[in-house]
LUMSE-378464 format. One record per residue (C-alpha): residue number from 1; x, y, z. Coordinates in nm, 2 decimals. Layout:
BEGIN
 num     xx     yy     zz
 NUM      X      Y      Z
...
***
This chain:
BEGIN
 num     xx     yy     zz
   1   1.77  -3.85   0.00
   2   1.67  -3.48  -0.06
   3   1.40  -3.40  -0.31
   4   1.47  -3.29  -0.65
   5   1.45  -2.95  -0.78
   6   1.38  -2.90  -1.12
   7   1.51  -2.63  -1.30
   8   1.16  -2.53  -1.43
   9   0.81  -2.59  -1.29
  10   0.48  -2.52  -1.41
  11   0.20  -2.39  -1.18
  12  -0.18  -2.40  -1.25
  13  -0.46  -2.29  -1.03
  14  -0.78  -2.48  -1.01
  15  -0.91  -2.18  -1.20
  16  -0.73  -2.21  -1.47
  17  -0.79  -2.60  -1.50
  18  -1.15  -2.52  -1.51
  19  -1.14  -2.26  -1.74
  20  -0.97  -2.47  -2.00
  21  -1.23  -2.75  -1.88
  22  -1.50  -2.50  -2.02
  23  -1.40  -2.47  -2.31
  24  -1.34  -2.86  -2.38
  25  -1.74  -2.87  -2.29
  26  -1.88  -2.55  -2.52
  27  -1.73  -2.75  -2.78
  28  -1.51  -2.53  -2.97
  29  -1.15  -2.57  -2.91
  30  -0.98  -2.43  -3.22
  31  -0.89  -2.06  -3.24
  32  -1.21  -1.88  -3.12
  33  -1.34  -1.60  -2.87
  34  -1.08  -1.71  -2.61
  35  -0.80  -1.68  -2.87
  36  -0.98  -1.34  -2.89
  37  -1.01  -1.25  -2.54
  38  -0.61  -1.34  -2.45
  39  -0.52  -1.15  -2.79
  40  -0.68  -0.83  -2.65
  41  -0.56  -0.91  -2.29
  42  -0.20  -0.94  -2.41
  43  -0.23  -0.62  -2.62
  44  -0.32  -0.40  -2.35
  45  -0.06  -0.54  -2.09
  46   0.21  -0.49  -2.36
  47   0.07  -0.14  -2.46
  48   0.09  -0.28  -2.84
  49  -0.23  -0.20  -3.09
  50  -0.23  -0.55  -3.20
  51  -0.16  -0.88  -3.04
  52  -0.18  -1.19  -3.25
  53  -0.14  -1.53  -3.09
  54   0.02  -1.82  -3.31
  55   0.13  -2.20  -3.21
  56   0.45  -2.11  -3.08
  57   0.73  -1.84  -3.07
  58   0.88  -2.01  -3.36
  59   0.56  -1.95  -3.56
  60   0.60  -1.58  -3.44
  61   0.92  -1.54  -3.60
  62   0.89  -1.71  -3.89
  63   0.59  -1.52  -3.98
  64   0.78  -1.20  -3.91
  65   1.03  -1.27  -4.15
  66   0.79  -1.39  -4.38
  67   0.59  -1.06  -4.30
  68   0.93  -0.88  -4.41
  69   0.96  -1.01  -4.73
  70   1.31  -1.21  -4.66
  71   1.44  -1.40  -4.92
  72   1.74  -1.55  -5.11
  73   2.03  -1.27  -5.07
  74   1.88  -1.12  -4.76
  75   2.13  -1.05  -4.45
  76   1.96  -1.04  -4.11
  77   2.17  -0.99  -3.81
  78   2.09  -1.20  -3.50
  79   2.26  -1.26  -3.18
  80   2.54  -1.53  -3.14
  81   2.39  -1.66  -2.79
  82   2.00  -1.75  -2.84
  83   1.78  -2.05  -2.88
  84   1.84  -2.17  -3.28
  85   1.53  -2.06  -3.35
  86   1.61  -1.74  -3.39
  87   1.84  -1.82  -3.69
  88   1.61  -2.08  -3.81
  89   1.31  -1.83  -3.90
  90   1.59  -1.63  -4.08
  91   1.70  -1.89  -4.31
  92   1.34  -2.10  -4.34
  93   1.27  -1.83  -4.57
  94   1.61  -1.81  -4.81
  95   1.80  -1.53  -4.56
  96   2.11  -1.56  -4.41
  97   2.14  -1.51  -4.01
  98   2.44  -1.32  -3.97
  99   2.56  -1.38  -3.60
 100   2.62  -1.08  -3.37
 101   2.86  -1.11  -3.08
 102   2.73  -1.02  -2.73
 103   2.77  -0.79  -2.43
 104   2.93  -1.09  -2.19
 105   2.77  -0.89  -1.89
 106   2.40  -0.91  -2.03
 107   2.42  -1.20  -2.27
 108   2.27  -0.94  -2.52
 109   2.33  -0.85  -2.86
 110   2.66  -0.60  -2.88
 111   2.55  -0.31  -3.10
 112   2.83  -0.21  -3.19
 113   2.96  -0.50  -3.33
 114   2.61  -0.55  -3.49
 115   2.74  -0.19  -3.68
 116   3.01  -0.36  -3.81
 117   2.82  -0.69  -3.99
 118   2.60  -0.48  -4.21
 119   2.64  -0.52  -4.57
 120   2.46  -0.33  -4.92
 121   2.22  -0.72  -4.81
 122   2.14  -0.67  -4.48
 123   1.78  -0.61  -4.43
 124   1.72  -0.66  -4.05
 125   1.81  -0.72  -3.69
 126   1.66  -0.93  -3.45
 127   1.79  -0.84  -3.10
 128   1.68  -1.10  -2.83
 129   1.62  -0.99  -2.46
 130   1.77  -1.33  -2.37
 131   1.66  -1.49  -2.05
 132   1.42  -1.20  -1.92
 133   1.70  -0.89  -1.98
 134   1.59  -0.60  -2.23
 135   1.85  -0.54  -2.47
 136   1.96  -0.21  -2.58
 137   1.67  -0.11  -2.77
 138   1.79   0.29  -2.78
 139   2.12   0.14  -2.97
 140   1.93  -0.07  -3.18
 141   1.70   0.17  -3.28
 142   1.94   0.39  -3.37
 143   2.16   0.17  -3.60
 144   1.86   0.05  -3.74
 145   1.77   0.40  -3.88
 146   2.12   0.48  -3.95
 147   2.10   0.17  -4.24
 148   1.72   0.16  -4.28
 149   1.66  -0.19  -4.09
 150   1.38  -0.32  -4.00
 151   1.44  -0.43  -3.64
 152   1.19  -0.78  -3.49
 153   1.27  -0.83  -3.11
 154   1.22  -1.24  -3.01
 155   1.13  -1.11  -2.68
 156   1.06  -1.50  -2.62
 157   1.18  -1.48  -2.25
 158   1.09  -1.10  -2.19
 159   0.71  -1.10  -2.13
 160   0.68  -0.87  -1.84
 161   1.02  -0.73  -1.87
 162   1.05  -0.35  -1.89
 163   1.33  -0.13  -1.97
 164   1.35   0.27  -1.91
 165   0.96   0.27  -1.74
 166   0.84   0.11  -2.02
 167   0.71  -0.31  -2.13
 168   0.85  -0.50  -2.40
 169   0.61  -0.45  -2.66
 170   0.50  -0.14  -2.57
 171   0.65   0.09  -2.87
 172   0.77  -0.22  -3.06
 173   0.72  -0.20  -3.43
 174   0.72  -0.60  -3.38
 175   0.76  -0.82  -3.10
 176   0.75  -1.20  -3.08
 177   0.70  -1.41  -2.76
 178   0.69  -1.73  -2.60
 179   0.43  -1.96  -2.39
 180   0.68  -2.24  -2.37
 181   0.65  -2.39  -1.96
 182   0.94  -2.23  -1.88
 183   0.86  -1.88  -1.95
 184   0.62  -1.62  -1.78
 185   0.33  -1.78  -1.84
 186   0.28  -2.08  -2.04
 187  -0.02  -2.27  -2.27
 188   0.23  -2.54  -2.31
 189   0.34  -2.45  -2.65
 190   0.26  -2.09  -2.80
 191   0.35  -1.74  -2.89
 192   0.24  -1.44  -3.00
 193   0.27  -1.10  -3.22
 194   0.25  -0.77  -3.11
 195   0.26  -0.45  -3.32
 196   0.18  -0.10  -3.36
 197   0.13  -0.10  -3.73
 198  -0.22  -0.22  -3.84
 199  -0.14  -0.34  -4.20
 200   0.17  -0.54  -4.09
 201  -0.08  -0.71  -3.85
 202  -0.34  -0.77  -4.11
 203  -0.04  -0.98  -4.27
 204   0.07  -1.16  -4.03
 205  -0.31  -1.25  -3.95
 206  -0.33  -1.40  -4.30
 207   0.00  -1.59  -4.28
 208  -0.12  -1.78  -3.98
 209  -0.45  -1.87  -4.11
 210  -0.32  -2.04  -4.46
 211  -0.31  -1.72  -4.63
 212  -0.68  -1.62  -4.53
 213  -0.80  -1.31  -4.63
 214  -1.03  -1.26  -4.29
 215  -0.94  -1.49  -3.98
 216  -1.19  -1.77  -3.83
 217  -1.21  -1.53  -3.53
 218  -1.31  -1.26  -3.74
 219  -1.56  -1.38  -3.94
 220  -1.75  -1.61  -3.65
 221  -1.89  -1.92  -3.94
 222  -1.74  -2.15  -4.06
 223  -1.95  -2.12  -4.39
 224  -1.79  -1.77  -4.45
 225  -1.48  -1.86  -4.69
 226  -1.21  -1.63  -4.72
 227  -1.04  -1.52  -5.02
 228  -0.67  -1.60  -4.99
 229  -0.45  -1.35  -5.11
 230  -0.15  -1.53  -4.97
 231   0.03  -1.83  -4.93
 232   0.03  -1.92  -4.57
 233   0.05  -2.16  -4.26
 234  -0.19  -2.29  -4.04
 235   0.03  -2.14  -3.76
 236  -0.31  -2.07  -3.53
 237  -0.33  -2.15  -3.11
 238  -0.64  -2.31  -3.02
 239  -0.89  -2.16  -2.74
 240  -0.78  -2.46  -2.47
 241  -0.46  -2.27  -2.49
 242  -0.62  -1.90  -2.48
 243  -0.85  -2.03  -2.16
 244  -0.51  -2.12  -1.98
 245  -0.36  -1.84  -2.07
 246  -0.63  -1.59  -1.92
 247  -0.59  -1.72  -1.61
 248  -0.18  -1.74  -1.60
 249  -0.17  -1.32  -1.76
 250  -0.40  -1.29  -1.44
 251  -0.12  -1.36  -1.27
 252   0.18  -1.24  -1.43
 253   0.29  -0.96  -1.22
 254   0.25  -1.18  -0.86
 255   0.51  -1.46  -1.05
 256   0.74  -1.26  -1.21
 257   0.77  -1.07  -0.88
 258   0.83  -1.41  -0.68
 259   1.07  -1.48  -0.97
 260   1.24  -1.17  -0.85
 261   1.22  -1.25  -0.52
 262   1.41  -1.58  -0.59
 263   1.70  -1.43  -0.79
 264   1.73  -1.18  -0.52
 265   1.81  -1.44  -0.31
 266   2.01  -1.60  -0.50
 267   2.25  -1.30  -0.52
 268   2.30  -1.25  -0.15
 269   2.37  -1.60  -0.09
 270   2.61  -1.63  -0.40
 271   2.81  -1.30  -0.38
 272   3.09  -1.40  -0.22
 273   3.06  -1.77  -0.41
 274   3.45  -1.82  -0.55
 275   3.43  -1.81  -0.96
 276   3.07  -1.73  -1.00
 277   2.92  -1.46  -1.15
 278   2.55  -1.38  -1.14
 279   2.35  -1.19  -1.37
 280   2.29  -0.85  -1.51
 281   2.02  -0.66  -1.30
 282   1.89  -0.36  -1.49
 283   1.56  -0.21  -1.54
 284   1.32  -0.50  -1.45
 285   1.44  -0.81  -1.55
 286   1.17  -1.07  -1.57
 287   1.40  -1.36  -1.51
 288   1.28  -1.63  -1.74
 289   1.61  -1.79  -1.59
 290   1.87  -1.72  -1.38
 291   2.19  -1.77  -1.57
 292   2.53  -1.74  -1.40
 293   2.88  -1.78  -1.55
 294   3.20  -1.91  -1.43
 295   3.45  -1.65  -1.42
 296   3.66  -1.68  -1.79
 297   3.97  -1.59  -1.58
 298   3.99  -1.91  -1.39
 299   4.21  -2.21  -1.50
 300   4.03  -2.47  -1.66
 301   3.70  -2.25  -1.70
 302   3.53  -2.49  -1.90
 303   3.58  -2.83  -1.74
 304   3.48  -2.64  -1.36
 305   3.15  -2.54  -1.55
 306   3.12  -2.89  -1.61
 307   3.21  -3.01  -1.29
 308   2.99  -2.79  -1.13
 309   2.67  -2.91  -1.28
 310   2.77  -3.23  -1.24
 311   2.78  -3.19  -0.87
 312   2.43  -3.01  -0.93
 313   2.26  -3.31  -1.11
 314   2.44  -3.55  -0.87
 315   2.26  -3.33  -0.59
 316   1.97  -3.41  -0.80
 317   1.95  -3.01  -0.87
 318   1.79  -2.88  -1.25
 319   2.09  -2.72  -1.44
 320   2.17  -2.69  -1.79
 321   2.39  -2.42  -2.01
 322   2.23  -2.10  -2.05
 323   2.18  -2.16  -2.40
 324   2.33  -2.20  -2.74
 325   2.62  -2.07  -2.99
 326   2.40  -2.16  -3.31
 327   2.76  -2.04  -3.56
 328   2.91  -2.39  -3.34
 329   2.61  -2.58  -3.42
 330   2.51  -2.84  -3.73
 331   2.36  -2.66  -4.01
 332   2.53  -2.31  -3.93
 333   2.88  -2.44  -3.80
 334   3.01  -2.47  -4.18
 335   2.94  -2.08  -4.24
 336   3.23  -2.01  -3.94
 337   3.11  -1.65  -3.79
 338   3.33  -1.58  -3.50
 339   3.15  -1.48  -3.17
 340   3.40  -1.53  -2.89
 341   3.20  -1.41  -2.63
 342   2.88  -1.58  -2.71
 343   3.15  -1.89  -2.76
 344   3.23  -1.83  -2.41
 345   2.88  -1.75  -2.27
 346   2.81  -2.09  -2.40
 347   3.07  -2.26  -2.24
 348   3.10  -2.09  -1.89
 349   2.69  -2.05  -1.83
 350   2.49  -2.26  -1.58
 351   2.09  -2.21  -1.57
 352   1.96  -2.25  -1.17
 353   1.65  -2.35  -1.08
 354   1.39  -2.06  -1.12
 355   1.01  -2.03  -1.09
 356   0.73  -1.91  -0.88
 357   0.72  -2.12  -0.58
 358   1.07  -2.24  -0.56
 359   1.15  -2.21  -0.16
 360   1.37  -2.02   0.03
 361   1.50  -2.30   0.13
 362   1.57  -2.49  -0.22
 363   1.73  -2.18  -0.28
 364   1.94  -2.23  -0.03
 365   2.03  -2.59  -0.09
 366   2.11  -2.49  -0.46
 367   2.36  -2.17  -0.33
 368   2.54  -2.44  -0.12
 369   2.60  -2.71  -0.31
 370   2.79  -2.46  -0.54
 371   2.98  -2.33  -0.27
 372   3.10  -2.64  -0.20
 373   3.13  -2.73  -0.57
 374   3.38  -2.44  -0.66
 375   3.58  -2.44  -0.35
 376   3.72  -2.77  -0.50
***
């Protein structure tokens, strides 16, 4: 019987283990000088002033639109395809996440349709760069001055990413991503801030330290008490996570470029595969996954997405659906925003198996088990 493939697979280096093994022996393992030390790291990779790491990429959003003021009344578009998250940080704090249709060919927010959902309410837009592809950050930019936005990108899956020469993060006025094990790099759960604007930071610093005044990184003893200016969280990552992530930022570039090595594969041996079509290529896609879509022209689209990843797991191959339509889901499916495309990017996706060290010749076993599975 072949060996599985999982769709995701973490990777660490003896270095890294005893890095983190370090700092379980110095004895301080709560946010400290290695929080410190991948904060600055992180802020010069992205090109961002400020870098501010959190417990996850949740945290990071929800302090941004905390960090925004949103409140009961407040409209904030988001995209219709994205992990629920994204909507989640919108209403945690009294908004409402207005969903956004997508580009089918990028699985990225549409702009243009984003034009059309803003209202006297609407107070922001948060476009994501889904699965490791910038979105159109010129368009954004542009509507968001047009109707005086704020704009917060969840560039969860984007760290690494670049668009037009130039990072994610690198120009943002507020960027948000994610150390979860199937990203970039990963500290097991995590995320982080990066800005350009120095008070906005000093904010969101507070907010994740319970409304502190100065952080516990800042100030270096535990006897110097803060004054708290603001009501916060205790939304902090812990320096076991900071010593892993050194070592994994380390090596970034060489895994995002075997991640691009993997999907480039993946696109000769699939482009003549009957039904299937692979993802959007621009600029430099990181390729936190590599999300296909059954063409929505065949018969039946739906169930031979669902018959294809059956024949993946049954082949004991990692698939899953690209991601979520949160309008279609629970709490948000009574509010009944239309988003036909992100409807059908929900329901025609397949996820492959992606990550640094996947083989040439997984790949292959993956490209033909789908062969076989859509000439059916």
């Amino acid at each position: 019987m072949n060996a599985p493939i999982p769709l995701a697979k973490v990777q660490f280096t003896e270095s890294e283990i005893n890095a983190v093994v370090a700092v379980l022996r110095s004895g301080w393992v709560t946010q400290g000088p290695q929080v410190a030390a991948f904060e600055k790291a992180l802020a010069e990779y992205t090109g961002a002033e400020r870098a501010l790491a959190v417990s996850s990429c949740t945290a990071a959003l929800h302090l941004a639109m905390k960090a925004w003021g949103v409140g009961p009344g407040d409209e904030v578009i988001v995209p219709g395809l994205t992990w629920i998250a994204t909507a989640n940080a919108v209403e945690l704090c009294g908004g409402k996440a207005v969903f956004c249709d997508i580009d089918l060919a990028t699985f990225n927010l549409d702009p243009a349709h984003a034009e059309s959902l803003v209202t006297p309410r609407t107070v922001g837009i948060v476009p994501v760069h889904l699965f490791g592809l910038a979105a159109d950050m010129d368009a954004v930019a542009v509507l968001a001055a047009r109707h005086g936005l704020w704009i917060v990108e969840d560039a969860a899956c984007a760290l690494g990413t670049e668009r037009n020469g130039r990072r994610i993060g690198e120009g943002s006025h507020l960027a948000c991503f994610s150390f979860h094990p199937r990203k970039s790099i990963t500290t097991g759960e995590g995320g982080m801030l990066v800005t350009n604007d120095s008070s906005l930071a000093d904010t969101l610093d507070s907010l994740r330290n319970h409304g502190a005044g100065v952080s516990p990184s800042a100030t270096g003893a535990a006897h110097e008490m803060a004054p708290f200016p603001n009501v916060g969280f205790n939304y902090r990552l812990s320096d076991i996570q900071a010593a892993l992530a050194l070592g994994q930022l380390g090596r970034l570039e060489e895994m995002i470029a075997a991640r691009r090595a993997c999907a480039a594969r993946y696109r000769e041996l699939l482009a003549d595969c009957p039904g299937l079509l692979p993802p959007a290529d621009a600029d430099r896609h990181s390729y936190q996954s590599f999300v296909c879509l059954i063409d929505p022209g065949l018969p039946d689209a739906h169930a031979r997405r669902n018959s294809v990843m059956a024949a993946l797991t049954a082949a004991r191959i990692g698939t899953r659906p690209g991601t979520h339509a949160p309008a279609r889901l629970g709490c948000y499916a009574a509010s009944a925003q239309e988003t036909p495309r992100a409807f059908l990017a929900e329901d025609l996706s397949l996820a492959l198996p992606l990550f640094a060290g996947l083989t040439d010749s997984e790949i292959d076993r993956v490209a033909e088990t789908l062969h076989a599975a859509l000439r059916v």
